[in-house]
C-alpha positions as CSV (number, residue, x, y, z in Angstrom):
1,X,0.0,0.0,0.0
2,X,0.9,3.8,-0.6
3,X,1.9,5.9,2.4
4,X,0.9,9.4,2.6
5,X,2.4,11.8,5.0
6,X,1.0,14.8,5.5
7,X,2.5,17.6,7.5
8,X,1.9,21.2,7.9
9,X,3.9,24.1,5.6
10,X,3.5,27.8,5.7
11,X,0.7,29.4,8.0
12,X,-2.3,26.8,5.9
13,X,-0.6,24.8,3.6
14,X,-0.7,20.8,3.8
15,X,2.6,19.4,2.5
16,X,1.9,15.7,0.9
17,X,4.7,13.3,0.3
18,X,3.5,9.6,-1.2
19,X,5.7,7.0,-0.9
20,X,5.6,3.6,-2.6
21,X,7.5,0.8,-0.4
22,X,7.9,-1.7,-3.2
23,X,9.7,0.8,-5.5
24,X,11.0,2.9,-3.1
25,X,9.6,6.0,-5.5
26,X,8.1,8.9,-3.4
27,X,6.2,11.5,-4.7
28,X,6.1,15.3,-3.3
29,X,2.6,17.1,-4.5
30,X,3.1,20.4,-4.7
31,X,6.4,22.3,-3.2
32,X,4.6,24.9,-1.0
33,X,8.6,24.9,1.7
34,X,11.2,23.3,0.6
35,X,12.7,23.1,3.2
36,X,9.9,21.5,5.4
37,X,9.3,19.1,2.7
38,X,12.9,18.0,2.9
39,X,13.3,17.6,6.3
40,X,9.8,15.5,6.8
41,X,11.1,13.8,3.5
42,X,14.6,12.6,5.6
43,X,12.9,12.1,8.8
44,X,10.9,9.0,6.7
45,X,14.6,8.2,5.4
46,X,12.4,8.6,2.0
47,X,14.2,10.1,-1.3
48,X,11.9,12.4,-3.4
49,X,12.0,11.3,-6.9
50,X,9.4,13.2,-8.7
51,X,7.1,16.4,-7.7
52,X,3.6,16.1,-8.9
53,X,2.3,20.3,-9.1
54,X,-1.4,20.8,-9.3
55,X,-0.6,25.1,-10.5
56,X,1.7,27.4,-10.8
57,X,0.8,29.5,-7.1
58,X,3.9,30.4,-5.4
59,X,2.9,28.1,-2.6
60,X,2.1,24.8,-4.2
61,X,5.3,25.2,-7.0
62,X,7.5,27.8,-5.3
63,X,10.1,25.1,-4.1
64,X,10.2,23.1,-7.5
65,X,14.3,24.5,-8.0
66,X,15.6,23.7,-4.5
67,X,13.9,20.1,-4.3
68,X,14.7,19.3,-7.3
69,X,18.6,20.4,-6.9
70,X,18.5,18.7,-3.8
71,X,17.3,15.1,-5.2
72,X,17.3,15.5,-8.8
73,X,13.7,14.9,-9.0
74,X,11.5,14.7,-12.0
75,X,9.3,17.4,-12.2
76,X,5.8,16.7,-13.3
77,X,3.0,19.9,-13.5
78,X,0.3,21.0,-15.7
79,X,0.3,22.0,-19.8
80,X,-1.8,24.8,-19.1
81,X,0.5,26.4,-16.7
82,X,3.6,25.5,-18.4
83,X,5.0,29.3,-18.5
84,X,4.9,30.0,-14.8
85,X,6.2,26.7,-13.3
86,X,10.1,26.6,-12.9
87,X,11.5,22.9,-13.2
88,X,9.4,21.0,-15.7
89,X,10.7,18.0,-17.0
90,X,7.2,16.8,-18.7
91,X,3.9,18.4,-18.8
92,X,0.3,16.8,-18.6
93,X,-3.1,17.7,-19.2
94,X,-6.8,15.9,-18.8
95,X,-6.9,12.2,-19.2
96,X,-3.1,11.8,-18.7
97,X,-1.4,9.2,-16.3
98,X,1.8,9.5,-14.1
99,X,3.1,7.0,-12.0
100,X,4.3,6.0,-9.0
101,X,5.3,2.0,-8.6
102,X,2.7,0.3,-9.8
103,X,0.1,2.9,-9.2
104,X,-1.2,5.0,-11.6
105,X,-2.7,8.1,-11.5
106,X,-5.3,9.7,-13.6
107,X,-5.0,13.9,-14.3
108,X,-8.0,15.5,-14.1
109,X,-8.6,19.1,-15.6
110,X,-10.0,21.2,-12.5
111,X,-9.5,24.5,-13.5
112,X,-11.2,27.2,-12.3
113,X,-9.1,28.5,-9.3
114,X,-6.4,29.0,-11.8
115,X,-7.1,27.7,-15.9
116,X,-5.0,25.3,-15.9
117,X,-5.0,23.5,-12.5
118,X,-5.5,19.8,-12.7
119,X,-6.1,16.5,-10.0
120,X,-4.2,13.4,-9.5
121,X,-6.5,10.5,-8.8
122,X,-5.2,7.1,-7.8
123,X,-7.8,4.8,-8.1
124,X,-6.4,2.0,-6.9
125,X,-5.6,4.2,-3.5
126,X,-8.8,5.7,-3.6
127,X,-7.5,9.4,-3.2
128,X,-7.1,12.2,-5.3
129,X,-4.8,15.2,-4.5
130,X,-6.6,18.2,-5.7
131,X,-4.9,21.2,-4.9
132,X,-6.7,24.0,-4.2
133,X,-9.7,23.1,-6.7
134,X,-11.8,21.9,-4.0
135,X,-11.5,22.5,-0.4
136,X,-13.5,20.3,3.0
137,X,-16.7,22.6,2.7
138,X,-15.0,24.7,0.2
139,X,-14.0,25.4,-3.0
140,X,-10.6,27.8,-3.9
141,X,-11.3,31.1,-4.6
142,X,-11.9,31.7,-8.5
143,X,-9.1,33.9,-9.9
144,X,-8.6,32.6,-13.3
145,X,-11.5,30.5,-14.6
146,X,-15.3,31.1,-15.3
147,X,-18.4,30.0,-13.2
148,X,-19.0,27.5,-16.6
149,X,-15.3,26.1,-16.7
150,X,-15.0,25.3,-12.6
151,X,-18.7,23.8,-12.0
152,X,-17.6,21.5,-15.0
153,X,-14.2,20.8,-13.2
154,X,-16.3,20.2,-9.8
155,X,-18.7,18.0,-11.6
156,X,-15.5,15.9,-12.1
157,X,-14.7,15.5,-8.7
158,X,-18.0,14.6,-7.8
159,X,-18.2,11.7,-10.5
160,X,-15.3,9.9,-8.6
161,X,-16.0,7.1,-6.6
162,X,-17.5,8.3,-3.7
163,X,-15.1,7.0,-0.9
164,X,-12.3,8.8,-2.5
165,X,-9.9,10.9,0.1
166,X,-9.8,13.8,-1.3
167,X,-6.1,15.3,0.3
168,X,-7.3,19.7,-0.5
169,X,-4.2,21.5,0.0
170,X,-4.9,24.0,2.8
171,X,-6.3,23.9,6.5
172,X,-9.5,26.0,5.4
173,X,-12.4,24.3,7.1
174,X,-13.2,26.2,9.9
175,X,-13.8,28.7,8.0
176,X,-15.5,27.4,5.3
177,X,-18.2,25.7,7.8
178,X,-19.1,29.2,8.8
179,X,-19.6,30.1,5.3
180,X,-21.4,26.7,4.3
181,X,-24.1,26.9,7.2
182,X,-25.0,30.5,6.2
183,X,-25.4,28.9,2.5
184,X,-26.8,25.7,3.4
185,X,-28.7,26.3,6.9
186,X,-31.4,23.5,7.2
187,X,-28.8,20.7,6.2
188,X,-28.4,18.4,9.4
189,X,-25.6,16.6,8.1
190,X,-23.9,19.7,7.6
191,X,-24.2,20.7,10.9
192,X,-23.3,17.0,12.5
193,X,-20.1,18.0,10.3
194,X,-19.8,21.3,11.6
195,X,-19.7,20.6,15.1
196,X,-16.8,17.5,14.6
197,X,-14.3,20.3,12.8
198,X,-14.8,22.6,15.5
199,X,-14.1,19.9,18.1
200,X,-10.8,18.4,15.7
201,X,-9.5,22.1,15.2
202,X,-10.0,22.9,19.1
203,X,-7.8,19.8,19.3
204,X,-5.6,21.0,17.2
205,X,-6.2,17.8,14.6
206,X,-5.9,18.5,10.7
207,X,-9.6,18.4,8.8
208,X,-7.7,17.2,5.8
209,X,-8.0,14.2,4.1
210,X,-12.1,14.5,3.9
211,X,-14.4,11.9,2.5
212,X,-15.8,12.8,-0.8
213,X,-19.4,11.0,0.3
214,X,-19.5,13.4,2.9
215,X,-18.5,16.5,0.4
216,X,-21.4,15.3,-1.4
217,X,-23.9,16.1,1.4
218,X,-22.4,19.0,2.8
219,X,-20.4,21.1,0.6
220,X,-22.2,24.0,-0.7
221,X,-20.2,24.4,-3.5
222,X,-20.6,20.5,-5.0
223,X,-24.8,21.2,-4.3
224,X,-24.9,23.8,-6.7
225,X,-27.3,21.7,-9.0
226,X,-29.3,20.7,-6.0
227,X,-33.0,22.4,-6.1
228,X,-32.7,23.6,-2.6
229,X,-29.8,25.6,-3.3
230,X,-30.8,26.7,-6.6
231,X,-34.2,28.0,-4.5
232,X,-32.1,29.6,-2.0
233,X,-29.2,31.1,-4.4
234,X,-31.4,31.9,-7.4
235,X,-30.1,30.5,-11.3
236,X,-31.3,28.5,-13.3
237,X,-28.5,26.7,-14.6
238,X,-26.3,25.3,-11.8
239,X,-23.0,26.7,-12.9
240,X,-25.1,30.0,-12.1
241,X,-25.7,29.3,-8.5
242,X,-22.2,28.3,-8.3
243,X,-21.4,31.8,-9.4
244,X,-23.8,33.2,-6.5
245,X,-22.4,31.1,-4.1
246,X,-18.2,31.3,-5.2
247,X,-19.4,35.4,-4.7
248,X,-21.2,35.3,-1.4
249,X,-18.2,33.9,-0.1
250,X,-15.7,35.9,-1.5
251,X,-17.9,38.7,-0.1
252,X,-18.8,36.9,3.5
253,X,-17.4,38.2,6.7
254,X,-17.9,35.2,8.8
């Protein structure tokens, strides 16, 4: 089986290093601190030997140069974003596969956050490393993409299998529970939810991986075709209540 370790970089960044104990390969998603990712990288006694980047954000490829010239690492990131990633050694795009062992992961196209962010899904694992694309109770913040292009990439995630781990990239969910019950007030499971992040983060326990089932019922963002939310947030199509939604967050003040 694949481990995962996941550790904490930055002020809310998850660093993700996936290591494959019959081929001794490990995999570093994203490069948010070099030098955190290193160090937890030594502590396993495990040797980086590729970088899988989900976009080109300072924090998720901003330590590409010194990881690489550290390990000599392949670097492996997206087509779309080609330009502003430093490193590459091959780029990928939607329906794509990269390795690790004997596991193979799928790249999805999940752009939206930026235009050309993309997933890794490992079926075979049953998780999927999506970046900033989809948060527990959240969704990242649209900067590049259109309402249309990231409630199709979203509609993605939601057709994996739905005990996928999804491993979202930043420690978020607090924050976006506030949000999601002002969205999304009469949902009990939401609010069962709710009250177990505010006990883990009391605790001082990560909310990442999350269950994609449970994304499913809760998450405003993935129940923007659902008729409830479409009656509460008004369009017709559901990429338009998506829109209403990604804007009453940006707008909300908790």
């Amino acid at each position: 089986m694949l481990e995962i370790h996941q550790f904490p970089c930055l002020s809310d960044n998850y660093g993700f290093l996936v290591h494959d104990p019959d081929s001794g390969e490990t995999v570093c998603i994203d490069t948010p601190e070099a030098e955190v990712i290193l160090r937890e990288a030594d502590a396993k006694g495990w040797t980086i030997t590729q970088i899988w980047n989900t976009h080109w954000h300072p924090d998720h490829a901003g330590g590409n140069e010194a990881i690489k010239a550290a390990t000599g690492c392949r670097v492996i990131a997206p087509e779309g974003e080609k330009d502003r990633i430093a490193g590459i050694d091959r780029t990928v795009s939607e329906g794509d596969s990269v390795t690790i062992g004997h596991y193979e992961a799928t790249v999805m196209d999940v752009g939206g956050h930026t235009s050309g962010h993309v997933a890794y899904h490992l079926p075979k694992a049953g998780v999927a490393f999506v970046g900033d694309s989809v948060f527990a109770l959240g969704c990242g913040r649209m900067f590049e993409g259109t309402p249309e292009q990231f409630w199709t990439s979203l509609q993605r995630i939601k057709a994996l299998p739905a005990e996928t781990m999804l491993y979202c990239a930043h420690e978020y969910t607090a924050a976006n529970a506030k949000f999601a019950l002002h969205a999304d007030p009469g949902n009990q499971h939401l609010q069962d939810y709710a009250a177990e992040i505010r006990d883990k983060r009391t605790l001082g326990k990560a909310t990442v991986p999350t269950l994609l089932r449970r994304e499913l019922e809760t998450n405003p963002f993935l129940r923007a075709d659902e008729p409830e939310m479409k009656a509460r947030w008004g369009g017709t199509a559901s990429h338009e209540t998506f829109a209403a939604l990604r804007q009453a967050k940006d707008k909300f003040a908790g």
